[in-house]
C-alpha positions, -999 to 999 in steps of 0.1 A, spaced: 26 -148 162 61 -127 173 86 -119 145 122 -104 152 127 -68 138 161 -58 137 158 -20 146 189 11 149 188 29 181 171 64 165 145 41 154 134 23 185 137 62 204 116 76 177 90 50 178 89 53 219 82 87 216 57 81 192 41 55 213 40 74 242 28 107 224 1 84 212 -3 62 245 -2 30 228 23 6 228 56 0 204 43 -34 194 8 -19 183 25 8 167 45 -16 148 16 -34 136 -2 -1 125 27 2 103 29 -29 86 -11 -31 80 -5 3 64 30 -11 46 7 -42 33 -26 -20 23 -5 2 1 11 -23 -21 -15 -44 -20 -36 -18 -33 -8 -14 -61 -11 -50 -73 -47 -45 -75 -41 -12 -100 -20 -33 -119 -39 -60 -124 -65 -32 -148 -31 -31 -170 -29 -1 -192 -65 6 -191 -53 20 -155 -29 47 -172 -47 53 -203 -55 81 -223 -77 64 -245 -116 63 -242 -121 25 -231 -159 27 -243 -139 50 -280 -116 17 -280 -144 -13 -275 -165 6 -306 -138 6 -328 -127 -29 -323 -161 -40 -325 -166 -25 -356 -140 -44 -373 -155 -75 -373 
């Protein structure tokens, strides 16, 4: 599938330069970047979805024994 990228002129020179420091092309480049873009949040949803167990300070193990106990 092609998509339309609206890019600045600094952009497209710095991404030649990468391409041809790299030899690969702008396009596959391009891609690189959004498979990296799409990794990195996706890997941020997937941290989120543990809720605050994920930025806890509490022992989840301390936590489960506790509220066990109180039935």
């Amino acid at each position: 599938m092609r998509a339309l990228v609206d890019m600045n002129d600094a952009q497209v020179e710095a991404l030649d330069m990468l391409a041809k420091r790299v030899r690969k092309s702008r396009a596959s480049l391009i891609r690189a970047a959004i498979d990296d873009y799409l990794e990195r949040h996706h890997r941020g949803q997937v941290e989120d979805g543990f809720g605050l167990w994920g930025r806890a300070t509490v022992d989840g193990v301390a936590y489960q024994d506790k509220a066990r106990s109180e039935w």
